[in-house]
C-alpha positions as CSV (number, residue, x, y, z in Angstrom):
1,X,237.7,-106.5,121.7
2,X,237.4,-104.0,118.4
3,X,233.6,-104.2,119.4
4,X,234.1,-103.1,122.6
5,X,236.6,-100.2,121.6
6,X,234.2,-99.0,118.5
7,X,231.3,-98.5,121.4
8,X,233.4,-96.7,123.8
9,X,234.4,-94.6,121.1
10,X,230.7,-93.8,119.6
11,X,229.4,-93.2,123.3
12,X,232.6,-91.0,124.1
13,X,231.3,-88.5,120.8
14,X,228.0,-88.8,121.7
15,X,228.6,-87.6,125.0
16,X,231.1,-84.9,123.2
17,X,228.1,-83.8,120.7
18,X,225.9,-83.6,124.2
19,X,227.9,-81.3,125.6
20,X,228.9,-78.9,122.9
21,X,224.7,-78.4,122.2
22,X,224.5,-77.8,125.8
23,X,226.9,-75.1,125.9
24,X,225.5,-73.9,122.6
25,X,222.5,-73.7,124.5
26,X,223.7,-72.2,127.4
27,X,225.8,-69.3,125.2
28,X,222.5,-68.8,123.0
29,X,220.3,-68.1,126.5
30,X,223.0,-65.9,127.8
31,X,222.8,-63.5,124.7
32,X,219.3,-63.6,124.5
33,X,219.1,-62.6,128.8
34,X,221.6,-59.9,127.5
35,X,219.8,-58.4,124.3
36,X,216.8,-58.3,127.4
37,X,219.1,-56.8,129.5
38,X,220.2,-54.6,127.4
39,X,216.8,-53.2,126.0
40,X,215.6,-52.5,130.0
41,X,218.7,-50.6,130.2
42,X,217.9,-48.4,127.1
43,X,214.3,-47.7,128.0
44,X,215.7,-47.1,131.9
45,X,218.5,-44.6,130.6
46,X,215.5,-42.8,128.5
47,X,213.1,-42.4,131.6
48,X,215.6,-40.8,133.3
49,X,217.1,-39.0,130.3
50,X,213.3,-37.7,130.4
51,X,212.9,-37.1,133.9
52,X,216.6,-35.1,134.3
53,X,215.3,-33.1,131.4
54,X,212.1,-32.2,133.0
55,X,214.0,-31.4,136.3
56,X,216.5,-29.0,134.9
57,X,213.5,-27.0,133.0
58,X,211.5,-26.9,136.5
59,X,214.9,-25.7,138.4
60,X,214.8,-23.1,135.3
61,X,211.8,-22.0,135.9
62,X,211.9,-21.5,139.6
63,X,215.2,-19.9,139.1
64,X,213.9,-17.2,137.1
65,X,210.8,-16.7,139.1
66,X,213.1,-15.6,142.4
67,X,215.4,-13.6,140.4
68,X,213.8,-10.5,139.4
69,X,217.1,-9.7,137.3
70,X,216.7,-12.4,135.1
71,X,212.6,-11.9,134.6
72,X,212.9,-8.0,133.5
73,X,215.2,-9.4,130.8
74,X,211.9,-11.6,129.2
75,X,213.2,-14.5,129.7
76,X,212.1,-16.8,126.6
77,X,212.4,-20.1,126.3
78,X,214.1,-20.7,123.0
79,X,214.6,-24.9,122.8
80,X,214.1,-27.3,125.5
81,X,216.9,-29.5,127.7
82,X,215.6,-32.6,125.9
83,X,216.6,-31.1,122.7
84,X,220.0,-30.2,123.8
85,X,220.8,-33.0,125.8
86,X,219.8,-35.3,122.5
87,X,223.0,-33.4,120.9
88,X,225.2,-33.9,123.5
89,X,225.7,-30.3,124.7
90,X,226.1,-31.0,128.1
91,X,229.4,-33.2,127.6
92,X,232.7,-31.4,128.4
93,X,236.4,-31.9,127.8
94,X,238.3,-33.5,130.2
95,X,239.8,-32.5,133.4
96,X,242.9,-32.6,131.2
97,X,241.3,-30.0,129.0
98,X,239.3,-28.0,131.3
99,X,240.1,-24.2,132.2
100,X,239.5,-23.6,136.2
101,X,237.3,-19.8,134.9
102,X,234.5,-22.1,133.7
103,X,234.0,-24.0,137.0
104,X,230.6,-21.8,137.8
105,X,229.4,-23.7,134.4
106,X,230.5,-27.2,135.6
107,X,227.2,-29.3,137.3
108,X,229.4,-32.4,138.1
109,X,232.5,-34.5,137.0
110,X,231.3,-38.2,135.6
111,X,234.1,-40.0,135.0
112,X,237.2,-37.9,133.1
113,X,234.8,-35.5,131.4
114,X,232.9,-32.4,133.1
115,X,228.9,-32.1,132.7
116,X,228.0,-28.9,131.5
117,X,225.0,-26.8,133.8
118,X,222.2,-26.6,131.3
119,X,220.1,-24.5,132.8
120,X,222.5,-22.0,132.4
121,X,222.8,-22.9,128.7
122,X,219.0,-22.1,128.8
123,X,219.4,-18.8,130.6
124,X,222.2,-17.7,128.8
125,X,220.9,-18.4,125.3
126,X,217.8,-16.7,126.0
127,X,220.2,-13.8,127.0
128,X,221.6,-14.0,123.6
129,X,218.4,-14.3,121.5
130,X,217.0,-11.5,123.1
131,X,220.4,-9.0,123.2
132,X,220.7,-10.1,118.9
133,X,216.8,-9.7,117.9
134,X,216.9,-5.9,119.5
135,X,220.5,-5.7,117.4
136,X,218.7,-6.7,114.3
137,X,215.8,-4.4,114.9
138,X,218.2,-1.3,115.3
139,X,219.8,-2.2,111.8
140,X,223.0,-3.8,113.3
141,X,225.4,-6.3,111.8
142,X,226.5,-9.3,113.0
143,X,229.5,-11.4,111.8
144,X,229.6,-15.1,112.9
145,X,232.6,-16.9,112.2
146,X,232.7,-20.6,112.4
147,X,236.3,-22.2,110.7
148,X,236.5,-25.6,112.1
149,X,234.7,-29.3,110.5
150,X,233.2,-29.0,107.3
151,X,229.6,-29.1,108.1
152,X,230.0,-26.6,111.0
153,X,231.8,-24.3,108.0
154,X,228.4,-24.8,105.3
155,X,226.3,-24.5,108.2
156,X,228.0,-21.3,108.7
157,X,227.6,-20.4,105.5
158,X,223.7,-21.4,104.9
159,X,222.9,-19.5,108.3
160,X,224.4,-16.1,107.4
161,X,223.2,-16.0,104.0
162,X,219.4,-17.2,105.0
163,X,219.5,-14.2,107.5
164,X,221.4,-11.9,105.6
165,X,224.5,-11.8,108.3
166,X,227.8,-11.8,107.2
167,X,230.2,-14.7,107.5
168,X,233.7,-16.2,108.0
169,X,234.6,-20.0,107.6
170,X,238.1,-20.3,106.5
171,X,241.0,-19.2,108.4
172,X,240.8,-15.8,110.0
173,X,243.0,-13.4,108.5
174,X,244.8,-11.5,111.2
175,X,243.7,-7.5,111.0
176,X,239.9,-8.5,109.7
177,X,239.1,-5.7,112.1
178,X,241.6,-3.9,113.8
179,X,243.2,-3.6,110.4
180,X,239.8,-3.0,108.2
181,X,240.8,-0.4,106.4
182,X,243.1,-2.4,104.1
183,X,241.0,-5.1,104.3
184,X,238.4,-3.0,102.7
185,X,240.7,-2.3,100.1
186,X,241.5,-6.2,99.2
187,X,237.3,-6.8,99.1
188,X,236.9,-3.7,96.3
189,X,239.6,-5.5,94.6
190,X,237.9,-8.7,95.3
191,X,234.3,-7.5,94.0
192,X,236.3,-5.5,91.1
193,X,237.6,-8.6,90.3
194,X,233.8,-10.3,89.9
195,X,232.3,-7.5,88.1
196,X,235.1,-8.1,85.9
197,X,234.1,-11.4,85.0
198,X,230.4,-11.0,85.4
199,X,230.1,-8.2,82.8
200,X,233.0,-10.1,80.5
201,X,235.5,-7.4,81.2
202,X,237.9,-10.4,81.5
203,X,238.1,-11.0,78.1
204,X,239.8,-8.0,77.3
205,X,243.2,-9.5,79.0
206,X,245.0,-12.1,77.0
207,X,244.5,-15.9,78.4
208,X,247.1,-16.7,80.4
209,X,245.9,-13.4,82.2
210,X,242.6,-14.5,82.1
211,X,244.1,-17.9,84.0
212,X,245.8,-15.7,86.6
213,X,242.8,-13.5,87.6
214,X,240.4,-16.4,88.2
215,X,242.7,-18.2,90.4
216,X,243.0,-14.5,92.3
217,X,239.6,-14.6,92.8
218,X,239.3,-17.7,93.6
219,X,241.8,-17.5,96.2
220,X,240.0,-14.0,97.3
221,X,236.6,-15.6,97.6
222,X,237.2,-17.9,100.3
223,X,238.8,-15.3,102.9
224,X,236.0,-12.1,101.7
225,X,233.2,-14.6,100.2
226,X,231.5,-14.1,103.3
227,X,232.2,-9.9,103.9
228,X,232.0,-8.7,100.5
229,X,229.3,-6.3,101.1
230,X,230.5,-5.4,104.9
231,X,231.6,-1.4,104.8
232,X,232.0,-0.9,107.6
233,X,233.5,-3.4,111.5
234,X,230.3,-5.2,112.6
235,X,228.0,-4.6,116.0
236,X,228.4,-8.1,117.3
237,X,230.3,-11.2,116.5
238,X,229.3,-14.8,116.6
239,X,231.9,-17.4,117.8
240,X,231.4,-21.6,117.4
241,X,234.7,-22.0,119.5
242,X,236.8,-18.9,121.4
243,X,239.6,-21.0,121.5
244,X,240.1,-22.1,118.5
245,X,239.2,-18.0,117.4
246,X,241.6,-16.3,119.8
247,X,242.7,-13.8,117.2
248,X,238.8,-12.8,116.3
249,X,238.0,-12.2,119.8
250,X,240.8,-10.1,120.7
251,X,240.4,-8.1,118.0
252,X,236.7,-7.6,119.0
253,X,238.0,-6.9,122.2
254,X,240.1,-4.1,121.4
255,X,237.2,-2.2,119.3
256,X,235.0,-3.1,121.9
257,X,232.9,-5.1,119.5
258,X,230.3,-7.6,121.4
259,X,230.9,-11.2,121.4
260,X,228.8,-14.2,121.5
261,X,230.4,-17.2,122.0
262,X,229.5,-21.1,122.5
263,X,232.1,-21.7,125.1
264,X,233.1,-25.9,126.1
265,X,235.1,-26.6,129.7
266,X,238.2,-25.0,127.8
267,X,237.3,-21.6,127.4
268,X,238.0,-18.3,129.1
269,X,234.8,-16.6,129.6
270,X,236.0,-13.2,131.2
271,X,237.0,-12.0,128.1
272,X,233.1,-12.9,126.6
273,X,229.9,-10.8,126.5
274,X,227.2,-13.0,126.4
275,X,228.5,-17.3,127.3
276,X,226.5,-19.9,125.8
277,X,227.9,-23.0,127.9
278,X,227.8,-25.5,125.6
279,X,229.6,-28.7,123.9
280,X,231.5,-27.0,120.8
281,X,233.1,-30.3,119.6
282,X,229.9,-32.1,119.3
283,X,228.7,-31.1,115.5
284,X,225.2,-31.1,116.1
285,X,225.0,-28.8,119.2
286,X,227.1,-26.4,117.2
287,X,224.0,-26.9,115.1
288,X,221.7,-25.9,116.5
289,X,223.0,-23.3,118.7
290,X,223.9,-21.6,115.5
291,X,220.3,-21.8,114.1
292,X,218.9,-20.4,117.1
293,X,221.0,-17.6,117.4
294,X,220.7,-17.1,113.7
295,X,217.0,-17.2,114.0
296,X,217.2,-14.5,116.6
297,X,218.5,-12.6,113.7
298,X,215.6,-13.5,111.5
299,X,213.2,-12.5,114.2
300,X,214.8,-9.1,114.5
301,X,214.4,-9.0,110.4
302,X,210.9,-10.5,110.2
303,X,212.8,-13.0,108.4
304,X,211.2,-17.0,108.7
305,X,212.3,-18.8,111.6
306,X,214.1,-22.6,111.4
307,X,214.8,-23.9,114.9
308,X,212.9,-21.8,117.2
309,X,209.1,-22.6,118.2
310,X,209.2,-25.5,116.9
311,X,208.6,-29.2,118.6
312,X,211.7,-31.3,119.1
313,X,210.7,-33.8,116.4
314,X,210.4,-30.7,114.3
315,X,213.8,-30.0,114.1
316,X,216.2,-31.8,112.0
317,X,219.6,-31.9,112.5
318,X,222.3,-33.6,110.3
319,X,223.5,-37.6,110.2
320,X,226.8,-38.3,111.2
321,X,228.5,-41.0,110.0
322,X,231.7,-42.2,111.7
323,X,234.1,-43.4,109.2
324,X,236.5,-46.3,109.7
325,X,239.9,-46.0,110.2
326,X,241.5,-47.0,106.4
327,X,245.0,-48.4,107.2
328,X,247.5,-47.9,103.9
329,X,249.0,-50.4,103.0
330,X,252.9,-50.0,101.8
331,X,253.6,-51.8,98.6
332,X,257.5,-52.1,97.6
333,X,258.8,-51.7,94.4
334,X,260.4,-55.7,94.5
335,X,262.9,-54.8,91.6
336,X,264.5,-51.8,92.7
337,X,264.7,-53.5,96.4
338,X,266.8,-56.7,94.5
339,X,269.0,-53.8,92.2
340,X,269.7,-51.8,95.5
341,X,270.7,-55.1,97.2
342,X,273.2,-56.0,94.0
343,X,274.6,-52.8,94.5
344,X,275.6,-53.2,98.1
């Protein structure tokens, strides 16, 4: 009998081990028909990431061939859908989000979020390259103010200063322009201030002063770093997001100041000159919407280009890296927990 029981208990894990390598099998097939699957479905979504591309260009073109309007403006062909599709500037907001003026942008609603029309994008940016290389050419100033993300705020920065524009990316003073003439006051003090320390004025005052005045500066140089050398309210002024720059633009408004501005689902464009329909939130086609129109600038200047006729391999545009979520962890203080308790 303890035979008999020790077989029927080596044949009942044999036939375990059998079946456990059988769904190992079975789970190790599946993955490998969906690592296939999924590698069809990559190079499908590319074809027709390639194909879209090529037919929003074509509706472009045809588009600009029966409007006359839109041909006597020289229509130039600054960066390719491919491009901006790549950086996501054809996803919108939300329908939660979404302002009702922007509809005539809208292609179509996938899912919760809008699709923005990018061949109006095209058009429109065209529109805008044109309307600021003329600007330039005439010897007019441009401010472009771009206050939200870090790398949109140094890409801000890098822009102006490599096309000798002036800049603003911290938060927007209220009165920058309706209000310039005491601004204009705070910037001589600001530049007083530098030539101060520059020349070694500074060591005239005693330390602590010395201490005080830096920090001034320093304090100084991030609101008027940017519009130091401005005398007088600028010709046009570039916005990365309307809404989030309400003050800027209805202070433009009011001196009648001309306003670019890449505009998401959320915007109000009636109060805009020149509407680049775009994705705002997405980091890199604030990018390079920023270098285009910046390079429109350059143009205008005789300044060297960055973004525009180049090849879309040509153009780089930065790494992001999403960062995990760090969850804190809250440590007690054990002795102070047990003295509280005593007390009680």
């Amino acid at each position: 009998m303890p035979k008999k029981e020790a077989e029927k208990k080596v044949g009942s894990v044999s036939k375990k081990t059998t079946a456990k390598a059988e769904t190992t099998k079975q789970k190790n097939e599946s993955a490998q028909k969906n690592v296939e699957n999924n590698v069809i479905a990559k190079k499908s979504s590319e074809s027709t990431y390639k194909e879209k591309a090529s037919e929003i260009e074509a509706n472009i073109m045809a588009k600009i061939n029966a409007n006359p309007t839109v041909a006597n403006n020289k229509f130039k062909k600054v960066i390719s859908v491919n491009k901006l599709m790549e950086t996501g500037a054809h996803i919108g907001l939300t329908s939660k989000k979404w302002n009702p003026k922007m509809k005539s942008f809208v292609y179509t609603k996938k899912g919760n979020n809008y699709i923005i029309d990018l061949m109006q994008t095209v058009i429109a940016l065209s529109d805008a390259y044109n309307y600021l290389m003329n600007l330039s050419k005439d010897n007019g100033s441009v401010l472009i103010v771009g206050t939200r993300g870090k790398t949109i705020k140094n890409h801000v920065k890098e822009e102006a200063k490599r096309v000798q524009a002036f800049y603003i990316n911290e938060r927007w003073l209220g009165g920058t322009l309706t209000n310039f003439k005491t601004v204009s006051n705070s910037i001589k003090k600001f530049n007083n201030l530098l030539y101060m320390q520059k020349y070694g004025e500074i060591e005239k005052f005693t330390k602590k002063e010395q201490v005080a005045k830096r920090k001034e500066t320093e304090k100084l140089a991030k609101f008027f770093g940017g519009i130091r050398t401005m005398k007088d309210l600028p010709s046009a002024l570039i916005l990365t997001d309307p809404e989030n720059e309400k003050i800027a633009l209805l202070e433009a408004k009011k001196l009648g100041i001309k306003v670019i501005a890449i505009c998401n689902t959320n915007a109000n464009p009636e109060s805009i000159d020149y509407v680049i329909p775009a994705n705002n939130y997405s980091i890199k086609s604030v990018y390079l919407l920023i270098g285009i129109l910046c390079d429109a600038i350059a143009e205008g200047k005789n300044l060297p280009k960055s973004f525009v006729d180049k090849k879309d391999d040509e153009i780089v545009l930065p790494e992001i890296v999403k960062r995990k979520p760090e969850f804190r962890k809250v440590v007690y203080d054990r002795p102070n927990l047990q003295n509280s308790q005593q007390k009680k």
